[in-house]
C-alpha positions in Angstrom: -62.9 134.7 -1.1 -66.0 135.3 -3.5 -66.1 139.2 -2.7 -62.3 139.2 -4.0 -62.9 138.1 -8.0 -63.8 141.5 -9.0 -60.9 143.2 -7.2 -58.4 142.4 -10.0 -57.2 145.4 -11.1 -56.7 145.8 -15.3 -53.3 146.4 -14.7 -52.6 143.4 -12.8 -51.4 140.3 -14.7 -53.9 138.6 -16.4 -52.8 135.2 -15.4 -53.6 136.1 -11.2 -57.0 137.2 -12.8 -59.8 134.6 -12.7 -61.2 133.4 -15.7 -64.8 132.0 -17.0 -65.0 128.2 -17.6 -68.0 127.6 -19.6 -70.0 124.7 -19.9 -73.4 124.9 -22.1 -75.4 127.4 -20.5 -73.7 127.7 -17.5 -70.2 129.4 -16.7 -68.3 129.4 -13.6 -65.7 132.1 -12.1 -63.1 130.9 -9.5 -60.1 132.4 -8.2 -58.2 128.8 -8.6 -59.4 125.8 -9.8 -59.2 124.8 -6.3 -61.2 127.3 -5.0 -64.4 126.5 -3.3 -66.2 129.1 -3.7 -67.0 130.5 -7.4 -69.4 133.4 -8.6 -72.1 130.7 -11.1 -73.5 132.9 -14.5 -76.0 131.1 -16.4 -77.7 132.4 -20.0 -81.4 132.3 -20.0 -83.8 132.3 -22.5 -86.9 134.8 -22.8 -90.1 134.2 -24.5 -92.1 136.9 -25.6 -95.6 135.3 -25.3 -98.6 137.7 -26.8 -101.7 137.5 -24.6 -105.2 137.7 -26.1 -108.1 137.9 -23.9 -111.0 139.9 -22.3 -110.9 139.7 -18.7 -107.9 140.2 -17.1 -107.3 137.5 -15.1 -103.4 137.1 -15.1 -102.2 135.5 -12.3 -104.5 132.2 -13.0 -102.9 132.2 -16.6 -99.2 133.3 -15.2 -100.2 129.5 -13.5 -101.3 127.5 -16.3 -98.4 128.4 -18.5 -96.2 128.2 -15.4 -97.2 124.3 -15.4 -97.4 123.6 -19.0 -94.0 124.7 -19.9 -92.4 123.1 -16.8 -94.6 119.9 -18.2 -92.6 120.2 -21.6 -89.3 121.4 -20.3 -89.0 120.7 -17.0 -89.9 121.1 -13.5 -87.7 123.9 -13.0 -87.6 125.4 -16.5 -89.8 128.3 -15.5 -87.5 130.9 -13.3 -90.2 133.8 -13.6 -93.0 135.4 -15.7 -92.6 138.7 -16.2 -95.8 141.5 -16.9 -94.6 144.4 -16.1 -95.7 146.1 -19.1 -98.4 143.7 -19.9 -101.5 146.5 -20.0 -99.2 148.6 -22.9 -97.8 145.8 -24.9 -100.1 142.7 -24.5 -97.6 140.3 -23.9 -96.1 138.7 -21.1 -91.9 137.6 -20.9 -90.6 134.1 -19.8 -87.6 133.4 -18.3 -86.6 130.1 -19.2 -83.8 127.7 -17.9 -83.8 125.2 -21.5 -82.1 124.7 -24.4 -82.6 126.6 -27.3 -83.0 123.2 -28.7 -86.0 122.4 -26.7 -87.6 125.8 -26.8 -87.7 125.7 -30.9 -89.2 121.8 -30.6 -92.1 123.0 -28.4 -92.3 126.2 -30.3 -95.4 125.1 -32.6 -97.7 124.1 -29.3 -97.7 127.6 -28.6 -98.6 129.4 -32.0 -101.5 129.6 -30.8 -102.5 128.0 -27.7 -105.7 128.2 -25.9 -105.6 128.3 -22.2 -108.0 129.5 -19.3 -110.8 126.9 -20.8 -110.4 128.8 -23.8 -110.7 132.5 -22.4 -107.1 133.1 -23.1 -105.1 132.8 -26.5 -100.9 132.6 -26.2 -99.2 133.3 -28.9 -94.7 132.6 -28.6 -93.9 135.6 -31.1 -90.4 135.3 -30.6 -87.3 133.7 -28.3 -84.5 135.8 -27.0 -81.3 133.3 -26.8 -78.9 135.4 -23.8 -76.2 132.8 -24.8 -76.5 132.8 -28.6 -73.6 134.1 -30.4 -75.6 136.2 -32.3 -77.3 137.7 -29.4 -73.7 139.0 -28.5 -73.3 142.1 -31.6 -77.2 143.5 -30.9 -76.8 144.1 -27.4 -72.9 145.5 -27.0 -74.3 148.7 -27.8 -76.5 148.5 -24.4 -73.6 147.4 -22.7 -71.4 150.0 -23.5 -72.9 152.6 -25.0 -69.7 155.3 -24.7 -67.9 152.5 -26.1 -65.0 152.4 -23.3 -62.3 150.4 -23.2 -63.3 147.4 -20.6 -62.5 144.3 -19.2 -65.6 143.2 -17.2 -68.3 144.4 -15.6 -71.5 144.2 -13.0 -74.5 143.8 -14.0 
């Protein structure tokens, strides 16, 4: 069953363990390759999106980009906008389901873009790749900080 992939104990054999198959962005953990049901991980991208602009009107601009970047990426390319700290920093996170490919080709659109009729400027300052390779060595220190031998764990 799903609830018993993470009961593997390190000391079990590795081969009763289940493995990640990978495919892109997406991996999958089964059990068996029979198995029907699976645990699905998938790497996402963020956008770190400076806001300029007087009035804060955010959810009508957490809209317009909503529909705009599914227009370039996607229908479904847009899994949330996060502004959590959007009074402190100015700037405003998207989760993105794309390529990294297709991110970098829309990239210029958005350096800068005018939206709200021109009451809002976007900026894309930067894109945070979860499934680049050299994502991997910046963020192992967060991960394990104590540096403990591991084998998985739950996020």
């Amino acid at each position: 069953a799903a609830g018993d992939l993470g009961a593997q104990l390190p000391s079990e054999a590795a081969a009763a363990r289940p493995t990640l198959k990978y495919d892109r962005r997406w991996a999958t953990w089964r059990k068996d390759a029979d198995a029907a049901e699976a645990v699905g991980l998938v790497a996402v991208i963020w956008a770190d999106m400076r806001i300029e602009m007087e009035d804060l009107r955010l959810a009508p601009l957490m809209r317009e980009m909503k529909e705009l970047l599914c227009e370039q990426l996607g229908e479904e390319a847009v899994v949330s906008i996060v502004d959590e700290h959007f009074l402190q920093l100015h700037r405003l996170f998207v989760c993105l389901l794309a390529s990294a490919e297709d991110c970098q080709r829309i990239w210029d659109t958005w350096r800068p873009r005018k939206l709200l009729s021109g009451a809002a400027t976007v900026t894309w300052r930067d894109t945070i790749d979860a499934g680049s390779s050299r994502l991997v060595p910046r963020l192992k220190t967060c991960w394990n900080p104590m540096r403990l031998d591991m084998d998985g764990m739950s996020l």
